[in-house]
C-alpha positions in Angstrom: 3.5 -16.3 9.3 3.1 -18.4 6.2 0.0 -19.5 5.3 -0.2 -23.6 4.6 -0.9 -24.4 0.9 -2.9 -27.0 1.8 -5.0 -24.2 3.2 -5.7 -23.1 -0.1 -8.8 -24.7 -2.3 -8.0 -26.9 -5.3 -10.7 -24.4 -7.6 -9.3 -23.5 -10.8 -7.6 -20.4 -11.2 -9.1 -17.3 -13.1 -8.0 -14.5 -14.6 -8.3 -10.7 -13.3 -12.2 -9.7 -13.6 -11.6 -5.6 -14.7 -14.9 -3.1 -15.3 -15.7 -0.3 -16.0 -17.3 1.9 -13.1 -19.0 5.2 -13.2 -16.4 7.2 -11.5 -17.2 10.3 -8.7 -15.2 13.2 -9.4 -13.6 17.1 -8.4 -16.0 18.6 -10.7 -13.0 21.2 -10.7 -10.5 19.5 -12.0 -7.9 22.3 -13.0 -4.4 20.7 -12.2 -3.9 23.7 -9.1 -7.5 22.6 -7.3 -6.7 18.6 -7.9 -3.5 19.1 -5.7 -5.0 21.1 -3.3 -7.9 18.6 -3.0 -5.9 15.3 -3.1 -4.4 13.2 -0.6 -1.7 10.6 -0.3 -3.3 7.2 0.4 -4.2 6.8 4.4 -1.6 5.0 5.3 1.1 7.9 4.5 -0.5 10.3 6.3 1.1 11.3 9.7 -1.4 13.0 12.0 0.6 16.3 11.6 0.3 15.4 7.6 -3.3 15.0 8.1 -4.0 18.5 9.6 -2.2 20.3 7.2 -3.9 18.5 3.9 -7.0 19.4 5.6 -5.7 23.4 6.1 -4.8 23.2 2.0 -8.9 23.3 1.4 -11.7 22.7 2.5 -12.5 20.2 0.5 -9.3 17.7 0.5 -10.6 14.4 0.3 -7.9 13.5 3.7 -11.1 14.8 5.5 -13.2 11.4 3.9 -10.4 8.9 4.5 -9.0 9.8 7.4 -12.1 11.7 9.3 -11.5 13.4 12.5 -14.9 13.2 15.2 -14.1 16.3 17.4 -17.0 17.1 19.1 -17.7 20.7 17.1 -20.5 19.4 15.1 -23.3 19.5 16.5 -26.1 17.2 17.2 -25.8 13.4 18.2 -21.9 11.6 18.8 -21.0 10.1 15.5 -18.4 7.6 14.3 -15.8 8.9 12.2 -17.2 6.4 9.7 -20.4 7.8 9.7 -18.6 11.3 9.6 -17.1 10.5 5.8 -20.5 9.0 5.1 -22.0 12.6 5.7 -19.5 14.9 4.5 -19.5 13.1 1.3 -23.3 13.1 0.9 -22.6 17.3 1.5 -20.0 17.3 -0.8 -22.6 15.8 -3.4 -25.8 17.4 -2.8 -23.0 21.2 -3.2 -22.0 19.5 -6.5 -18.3 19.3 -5.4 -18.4 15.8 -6.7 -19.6 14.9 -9.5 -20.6 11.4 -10.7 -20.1 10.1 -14.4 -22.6 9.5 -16.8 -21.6 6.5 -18.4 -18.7 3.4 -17.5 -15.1 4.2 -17.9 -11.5 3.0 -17.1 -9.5 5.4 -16.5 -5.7 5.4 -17.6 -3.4 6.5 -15.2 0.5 7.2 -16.0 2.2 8.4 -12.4 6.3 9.9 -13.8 8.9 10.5 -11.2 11.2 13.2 -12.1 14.1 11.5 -13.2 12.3 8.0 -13.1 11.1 5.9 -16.3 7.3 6.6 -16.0 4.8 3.4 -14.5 1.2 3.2 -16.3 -1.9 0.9 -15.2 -5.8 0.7 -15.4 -8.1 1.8 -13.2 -10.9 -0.3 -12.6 -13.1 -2.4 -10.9 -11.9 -5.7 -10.2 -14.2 -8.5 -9.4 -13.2 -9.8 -5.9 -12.1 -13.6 -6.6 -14.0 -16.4 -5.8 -12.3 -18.9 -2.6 -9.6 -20.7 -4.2 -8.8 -18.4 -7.4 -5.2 -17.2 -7.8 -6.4 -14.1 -10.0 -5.6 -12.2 -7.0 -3.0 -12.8 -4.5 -2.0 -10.7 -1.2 1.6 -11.1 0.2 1.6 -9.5 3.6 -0.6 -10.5 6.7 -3.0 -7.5 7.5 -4.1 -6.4 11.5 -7.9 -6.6 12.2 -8.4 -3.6 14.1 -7.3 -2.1 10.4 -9.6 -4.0 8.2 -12.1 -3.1 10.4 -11.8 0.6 10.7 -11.4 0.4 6.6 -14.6 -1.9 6.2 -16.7 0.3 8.2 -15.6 3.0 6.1 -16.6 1.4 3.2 -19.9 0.2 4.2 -20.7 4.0 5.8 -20.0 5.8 2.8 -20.6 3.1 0.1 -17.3 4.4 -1.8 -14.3 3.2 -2.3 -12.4 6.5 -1.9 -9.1 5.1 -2.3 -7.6 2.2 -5.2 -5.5 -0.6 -4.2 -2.7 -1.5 -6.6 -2.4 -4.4 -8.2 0.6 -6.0 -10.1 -0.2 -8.2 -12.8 1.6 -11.0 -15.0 3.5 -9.2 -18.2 1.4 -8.7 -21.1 2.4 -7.0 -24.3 -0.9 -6.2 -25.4 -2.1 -4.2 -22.7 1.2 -2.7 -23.0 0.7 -2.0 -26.7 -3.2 -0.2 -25.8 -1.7 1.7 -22.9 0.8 3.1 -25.3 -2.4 3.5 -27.9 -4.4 5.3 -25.4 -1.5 7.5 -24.2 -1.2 9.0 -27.6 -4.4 11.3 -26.7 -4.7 14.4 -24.4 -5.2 13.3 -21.1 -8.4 14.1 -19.0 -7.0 15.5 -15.8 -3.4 16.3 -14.6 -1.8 17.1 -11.5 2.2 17.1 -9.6 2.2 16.1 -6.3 4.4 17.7 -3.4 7.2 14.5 -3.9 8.0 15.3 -7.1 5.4 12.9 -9.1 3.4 13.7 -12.5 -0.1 12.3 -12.4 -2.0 11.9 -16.2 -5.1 10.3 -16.5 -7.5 9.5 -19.3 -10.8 8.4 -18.9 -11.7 5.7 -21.9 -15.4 4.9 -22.6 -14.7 3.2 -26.5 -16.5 -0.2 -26.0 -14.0 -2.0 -28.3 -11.5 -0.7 -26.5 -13.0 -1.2 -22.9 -13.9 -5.0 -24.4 -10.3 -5.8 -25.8 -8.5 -4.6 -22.4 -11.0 -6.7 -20.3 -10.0 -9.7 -22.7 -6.6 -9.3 -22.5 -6.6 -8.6 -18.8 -8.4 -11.9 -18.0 -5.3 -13.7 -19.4 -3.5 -12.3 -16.2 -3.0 -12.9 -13.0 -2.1 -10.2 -10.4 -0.5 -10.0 -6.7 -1.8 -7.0 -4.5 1.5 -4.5 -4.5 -0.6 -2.1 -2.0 -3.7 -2.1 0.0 -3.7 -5.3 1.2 -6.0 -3.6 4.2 -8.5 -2.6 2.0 -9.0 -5.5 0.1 -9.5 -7.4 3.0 -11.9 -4.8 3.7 -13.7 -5.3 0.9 -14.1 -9.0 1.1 -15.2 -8.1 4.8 -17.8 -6.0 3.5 -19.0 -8.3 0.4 -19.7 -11.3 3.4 -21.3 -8.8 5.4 -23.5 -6.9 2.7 -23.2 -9.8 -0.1 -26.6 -8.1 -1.9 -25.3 -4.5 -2.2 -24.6 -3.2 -5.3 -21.2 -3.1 -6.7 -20.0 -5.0 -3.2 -18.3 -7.9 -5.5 -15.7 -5.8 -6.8 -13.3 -3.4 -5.6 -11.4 -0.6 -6.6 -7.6 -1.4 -8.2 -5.2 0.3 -10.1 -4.2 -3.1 -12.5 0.1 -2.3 -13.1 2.5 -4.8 -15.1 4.9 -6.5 -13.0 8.4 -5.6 -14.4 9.1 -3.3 -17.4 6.7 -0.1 -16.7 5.4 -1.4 -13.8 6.3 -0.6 -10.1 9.5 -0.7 -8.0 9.8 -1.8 -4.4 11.2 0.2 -1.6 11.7 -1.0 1.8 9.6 -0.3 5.0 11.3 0.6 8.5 10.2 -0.7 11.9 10.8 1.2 15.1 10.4 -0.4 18.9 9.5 2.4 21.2 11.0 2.4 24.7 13.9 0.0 23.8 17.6 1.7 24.6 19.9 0.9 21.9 23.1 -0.5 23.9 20.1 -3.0 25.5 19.0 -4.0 21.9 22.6 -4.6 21.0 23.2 -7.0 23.6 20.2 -8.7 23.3 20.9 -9.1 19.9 24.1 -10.3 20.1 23.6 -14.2 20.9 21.4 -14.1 17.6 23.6 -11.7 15.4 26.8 -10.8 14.5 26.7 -7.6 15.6 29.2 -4.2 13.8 29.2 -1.2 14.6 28.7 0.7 11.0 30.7 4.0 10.9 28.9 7.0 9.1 32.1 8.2 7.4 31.1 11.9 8.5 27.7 11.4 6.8 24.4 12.5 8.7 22.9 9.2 9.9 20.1 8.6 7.2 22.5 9.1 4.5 25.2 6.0 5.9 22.0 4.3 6.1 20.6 5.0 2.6 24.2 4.3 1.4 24.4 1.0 2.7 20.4 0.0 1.5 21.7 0.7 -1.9 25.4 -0.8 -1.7 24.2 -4.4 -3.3 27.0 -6.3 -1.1 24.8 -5.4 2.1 23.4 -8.2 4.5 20.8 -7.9 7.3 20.2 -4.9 8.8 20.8 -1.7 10.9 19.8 -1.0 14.0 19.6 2.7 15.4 18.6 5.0 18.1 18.6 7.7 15.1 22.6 8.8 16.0 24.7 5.3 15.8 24.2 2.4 13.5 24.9 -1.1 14.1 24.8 -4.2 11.9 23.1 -7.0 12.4 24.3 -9.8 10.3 24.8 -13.4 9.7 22.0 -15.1 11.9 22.7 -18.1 13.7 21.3 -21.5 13.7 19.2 -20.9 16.5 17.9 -17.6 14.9 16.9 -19.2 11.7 15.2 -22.0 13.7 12.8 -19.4 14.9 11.8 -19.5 10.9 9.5 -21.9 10.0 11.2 -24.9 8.3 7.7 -26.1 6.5 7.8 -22.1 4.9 8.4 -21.4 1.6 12.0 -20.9 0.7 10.8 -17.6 -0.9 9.8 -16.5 2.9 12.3 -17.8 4.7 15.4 -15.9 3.2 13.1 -12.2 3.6 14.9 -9.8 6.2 12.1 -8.5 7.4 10.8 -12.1 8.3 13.8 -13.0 10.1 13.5 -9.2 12.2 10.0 -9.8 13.4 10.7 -13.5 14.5 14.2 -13.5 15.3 14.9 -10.1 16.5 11.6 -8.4 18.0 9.5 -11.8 19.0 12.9 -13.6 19.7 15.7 -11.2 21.1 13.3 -8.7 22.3 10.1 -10.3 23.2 7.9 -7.6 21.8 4.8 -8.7 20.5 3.8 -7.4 16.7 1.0 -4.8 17.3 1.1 -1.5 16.3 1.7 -0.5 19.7 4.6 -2.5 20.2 5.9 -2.3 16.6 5.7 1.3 14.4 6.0 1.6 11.1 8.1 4.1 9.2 8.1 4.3 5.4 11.3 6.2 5.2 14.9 6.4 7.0 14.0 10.0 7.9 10.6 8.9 9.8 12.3 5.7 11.4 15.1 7.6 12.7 13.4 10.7 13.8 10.8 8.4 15.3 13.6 6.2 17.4 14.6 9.4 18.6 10.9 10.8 19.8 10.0 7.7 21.3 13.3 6.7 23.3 13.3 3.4 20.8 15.3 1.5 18.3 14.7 1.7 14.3 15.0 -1.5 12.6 16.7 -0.5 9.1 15.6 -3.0 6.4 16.3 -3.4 2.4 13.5 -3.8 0.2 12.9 -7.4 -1.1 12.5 -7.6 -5.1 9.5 -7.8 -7.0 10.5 -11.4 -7.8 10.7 -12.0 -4.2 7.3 -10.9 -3.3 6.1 -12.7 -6.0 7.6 -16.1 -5.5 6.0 -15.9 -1.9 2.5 -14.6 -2.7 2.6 -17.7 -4.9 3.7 -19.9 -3.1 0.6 -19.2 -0.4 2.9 -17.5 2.1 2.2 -13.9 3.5 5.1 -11.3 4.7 4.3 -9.6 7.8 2.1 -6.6 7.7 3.9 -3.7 6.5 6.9 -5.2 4.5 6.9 -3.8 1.3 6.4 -0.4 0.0 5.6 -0.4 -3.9 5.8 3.5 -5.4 5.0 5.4 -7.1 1.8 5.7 -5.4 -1.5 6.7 -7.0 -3.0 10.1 -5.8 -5.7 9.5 -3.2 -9.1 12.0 -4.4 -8.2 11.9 -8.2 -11.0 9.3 -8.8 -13.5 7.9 -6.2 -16.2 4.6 -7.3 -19.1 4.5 -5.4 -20.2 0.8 -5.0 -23.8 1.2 -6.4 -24.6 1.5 -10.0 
């Protein structure tokens, strides 16, 4: 649901707030170790995912983010919080990790194969005060998330993980990227979907001092990790005197040219037949069957996501496809009318309120609503779990702009900005 801009304070805005951080790193950083140890962030990882980045070595850093209380240790019960918290101590006290000397920020260049290449900052990013608009989320988070993530942060006093952030075009920190990319770069490393990692870690004060400058002149809107932020605001209330707890850990991207791009996220509603969908549907919805022309199903369906003439959305049990198009009056009355016009055209706001809280009465939990970041996992997923996938096109980065500043939020989940920064690469404990 939107949230009411009368909601927000009147303060002033500010610009972002970047620092440097002494960062914790694979002491062995040969490009072969760094993918064996690193991770996509949480939030990819599929429990099957999970055990087999853990099999890749024993010290992948899935084993910190996503840690797994079995019983097999030993001792007292602990929380998988308190797990991370100790295997990372370990991993310190064997010298796995190893903490920098001195501040850095650390340049990172992610390059797709076949893809222009996207460049940002890493950094810590002063958490803004009530009221700013230096930083601005876009999607609506789920508090048995934050939590989970906020306990993790407080355990281990790391963030093990950056959030991304998309900030306002500015040519100068494109013209000092481009400055600092001229060098060799400090570590390197090609993840398993095809993406080149480069990073440089930068410690020239006038350097450091002139990115800060020009960075303050920006405003930015959270492209991922909305859970994590939150977390980290959750844990600056909570511990407001620990070191470092005023900042958090953000990969700082242009919005636009070099910057990200937005690809959509799937929803699947278990235990939900797809001839009862339909029907259901069908008072709200015009409602097409969509031939697959003799393709297999996720290729009709990544067909039609990229064929610009496309409305709505599919629906699918993983076999057929139907369309869903063309909402009726009563549908869109389900839609806020005091909601940002930005908000109120988004697909995926009109599936959750029209289709699953309207047509289908489910409520949105992750119980009752899945999440699958590709056409693959939201069709295999239907399939497994006897459900429907609800096929969505991604909105534009102008569209999730417009609503993050216009005060509204998209429901959890709704965009999916790649490429994605490699989880393990560079970890910022909170004290100094």
């Amino acid at each position: 649901m939107p949230e009411s801009s009368s909601s927000r304070s009147s303060s002033s805005a500010t610009g972002l707030d970047v620092r440097p951080f002494r960062a914790l790193t694979y002491r062995q950083q040969d490009p072969g170790h760094l993918a064996r140890v690193s991770s996509p962030a949480y939030d990819l990882v599929t429990p099957s995912g999970r055990e087999r980045l853990a099999g890749t070595d024993p010290h992948n850093v899935v084993r910190l983010i996503l840690p797994r209380v079995d019983g097999t240790t030993g001792g007292p019960p602990r929380s998988s919080a308190e797990l991370a918290a100790a295997t990372l101590r370990r991993w310190q006290d064997d010298g796995v990790l190893v903490r920098d000397a001195e501040p850095a920020l650390w340049l990172y260049e992610l390059r797709p194969a076949g893809s222009p290449p996207t460049a940002g900052w890493l950094g810590a990013v002063a958490l803004p005060p009530a009221g700013s608009t230096a930083v601005l989320p876009h999607e609506n988070t789920y508090p048995g998330a934050v939590e989970g993530r906020r306990e993790l942060l407080a355990a281990t006093g790391t963030d093990l993980e950056p959030i991304v952030l998309a900030h306002d075009p500015e040519p100068e920190v494109a013209a000092l990227t481009d400055q600092v990319r001229n060098g060799p770069p400090t570590m390197t490393v090609d993840d398993g979907d095809g993406v080149a990692h480069r990073l440089w870690r930068v410690t020239d004060p006038r350097l450091l001092d002139r990115l800060a400058t020009v960075l303050a002149r920006t405003e930015a809107v959270i492209a991922d990790g909305h859970h994590r932020f939150a977390a980290a605001r959750a844990n600056q209330r909570s511990s407001p005197a620990t070191s470092g707890s005023d900042s958090v850990l953000a990969l700082v991207t242009p919005m636009g040219p070099g910057g990200l791009r937005v690809d959509p996220i799937h929803r699947v509603v278990p235990d939900l037949d797809l001839d009862t969908a339909v029907r259901t549907a069908a008072g709200g919805f015009r409602v097409t069957e969509l031939p697959t022309g003799g393709l297999p199903p996720a290729d009709a369906v990544r067909r039609w996501i990229a064929t610009p003439e496309a409305t709505g959305m599919l629906l699918s049990d993983g076999e057929r496809l139907v369309q869903l198009s063309e909402p009726t009056a009563e549908v869109r009355a389900t839609v806020p009318s005091e909601a940002p016009a930005a908000w109120r055209r988004l697909d995926v706001v009109l599936a959750h309120l029209g289709l699953m809280a309207g047509a289908w009465q489910r409520p949105d939990d992750p119980d009752s609503v899945l999440i699958a970041h590709s056409v693959d996992e939201a069709l295999q997923t239907a399939s497994d779990r006897a459900g429907v996938a609800v096929l969505l096109r991604a909105p534009s980065p102008s569209d999730v702009a417009a609503v993050a500043r216009a005060g509204a939020r998209m429901p959890r989940k709704s965009t999916l900005f790649v490429p994605k920064p490699r989880t393990g690469l560079v970890l910022r404990p909170l004290a100094d």
